[in-house]
C-alpha positions in Angstrom: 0.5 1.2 15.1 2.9 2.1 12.3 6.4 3.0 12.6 7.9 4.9 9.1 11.8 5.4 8.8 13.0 7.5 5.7 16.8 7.1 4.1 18.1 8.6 0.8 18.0 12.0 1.5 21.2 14.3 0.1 22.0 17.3 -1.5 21.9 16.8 -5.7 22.6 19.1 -8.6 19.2 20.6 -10.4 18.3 17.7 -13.8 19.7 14.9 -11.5 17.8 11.8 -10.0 17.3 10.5 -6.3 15.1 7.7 -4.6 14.3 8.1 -1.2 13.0 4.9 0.7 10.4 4.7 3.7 10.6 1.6 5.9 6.8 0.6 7.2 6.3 -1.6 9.9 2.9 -2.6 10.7 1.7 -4.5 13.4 -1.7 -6.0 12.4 -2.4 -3.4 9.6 -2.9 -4.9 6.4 -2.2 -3.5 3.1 -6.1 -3.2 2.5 -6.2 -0.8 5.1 -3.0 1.1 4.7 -2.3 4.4 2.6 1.4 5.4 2.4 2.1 9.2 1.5 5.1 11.3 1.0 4.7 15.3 2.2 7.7 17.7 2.2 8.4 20.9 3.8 10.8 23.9 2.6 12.0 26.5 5.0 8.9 29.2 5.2 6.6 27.3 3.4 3.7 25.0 4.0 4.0 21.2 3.8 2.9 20.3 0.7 1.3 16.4 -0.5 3.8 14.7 -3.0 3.1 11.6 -3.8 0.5 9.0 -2.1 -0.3 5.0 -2.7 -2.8 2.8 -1.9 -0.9 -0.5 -0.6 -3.7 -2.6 -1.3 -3.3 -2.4 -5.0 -0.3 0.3 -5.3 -2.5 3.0 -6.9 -0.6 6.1 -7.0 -1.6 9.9 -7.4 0.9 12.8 -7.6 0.6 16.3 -6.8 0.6 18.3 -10.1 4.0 19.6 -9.5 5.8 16.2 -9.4 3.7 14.2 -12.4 6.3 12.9 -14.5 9.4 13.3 -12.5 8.1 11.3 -9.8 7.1 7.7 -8.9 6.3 6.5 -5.5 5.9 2.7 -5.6 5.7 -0.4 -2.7 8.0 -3.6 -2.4 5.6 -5.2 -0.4 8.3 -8.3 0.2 10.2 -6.1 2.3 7.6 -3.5 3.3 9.3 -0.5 1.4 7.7 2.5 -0.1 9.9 4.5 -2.4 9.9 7.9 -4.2 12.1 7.8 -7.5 12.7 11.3 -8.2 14.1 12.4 -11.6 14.6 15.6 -13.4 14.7 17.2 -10.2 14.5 20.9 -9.4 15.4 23.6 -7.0 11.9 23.9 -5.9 11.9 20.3 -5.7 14.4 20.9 -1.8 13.0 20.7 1.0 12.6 18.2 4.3 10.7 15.2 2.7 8.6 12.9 5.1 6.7 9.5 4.7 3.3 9.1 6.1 0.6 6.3 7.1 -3.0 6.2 7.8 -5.1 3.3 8.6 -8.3 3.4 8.0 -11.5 0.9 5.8 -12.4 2.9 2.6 -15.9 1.9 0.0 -15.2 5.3 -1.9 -13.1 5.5 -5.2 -9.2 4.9 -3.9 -8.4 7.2 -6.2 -10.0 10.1 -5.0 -8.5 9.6 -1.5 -5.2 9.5 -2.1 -6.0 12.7 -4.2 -7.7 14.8 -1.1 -4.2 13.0 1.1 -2.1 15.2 -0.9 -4.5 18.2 -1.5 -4.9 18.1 2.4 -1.2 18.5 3.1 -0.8 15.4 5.1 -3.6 16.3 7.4 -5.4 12.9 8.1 -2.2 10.9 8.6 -1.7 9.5 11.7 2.0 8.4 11.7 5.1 10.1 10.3 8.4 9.6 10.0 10.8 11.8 10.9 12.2 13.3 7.3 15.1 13.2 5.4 16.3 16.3 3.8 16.5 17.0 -0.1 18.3 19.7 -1.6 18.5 20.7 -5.3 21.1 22.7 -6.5 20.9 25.2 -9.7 
């Protein structure tokens, strides 16, 4: 089991920054096992994959959107995932969610945290409940 709370959400002007924080509590899980991802959802629109990270070694990968603006990184002394968010944009608003799945991986970490994001969060298996982002113009 995983439990995910998200904090930092607010309403920002469009160029301006914001980092939104994901709690993770894991009982039994280890960080070998564990992939942390960020999704977000504007009104009409599908979800959409953000950001994702391997605990194990904090490997990122970002959707294209976000590459450059974004980093999503792990405290792993207080079991915090983060998404620094700079430059941000109206497109950027939306209801933003952390995710977790558990699961032993042999193929390349890299290419799934890539089909995480590509899959729209399908394959996670706990979710917070969101925090809402909205960029202003």
């Amino acid at each position: 089991q995983v439990q995910l709370v998200e904090s930092g959400g607010g309403s920002v002007q469009a160029g301006g920054s914001l980092r939104l924080s994901c709690i993770v509590s894991r009982n039994a899980a280890s960080n070998d096992d564990t992939y942390i991802g960020w999704f977000r959802q504007a009104p009409g629109l599908e979800r959409e994959g953000v950001a994702t990270i391997y605990l194990g070694s904090g490997e990122p990968y970002y959707a294209d959107s976000v590459k450059g603006r974004f980093t999503i990184s792990h405290d792993n002394a207080n079991n915090v995932v983060y998404l620094s968010m700079s430059n941000l944009k109206p497109e950027d608003t939306g209801m933003y969610s952390c995710a977790a799945v558990v699961v032993a991986r042999q193929g390349p970490t890299a290419d799934f945290l890539k089909v995480l994001v590509l899959n729209r969060g399908y394959g996670m298996d706990y979710w917070g409940k969101g925090t809402l982002v909205i960029i202003s113009s």
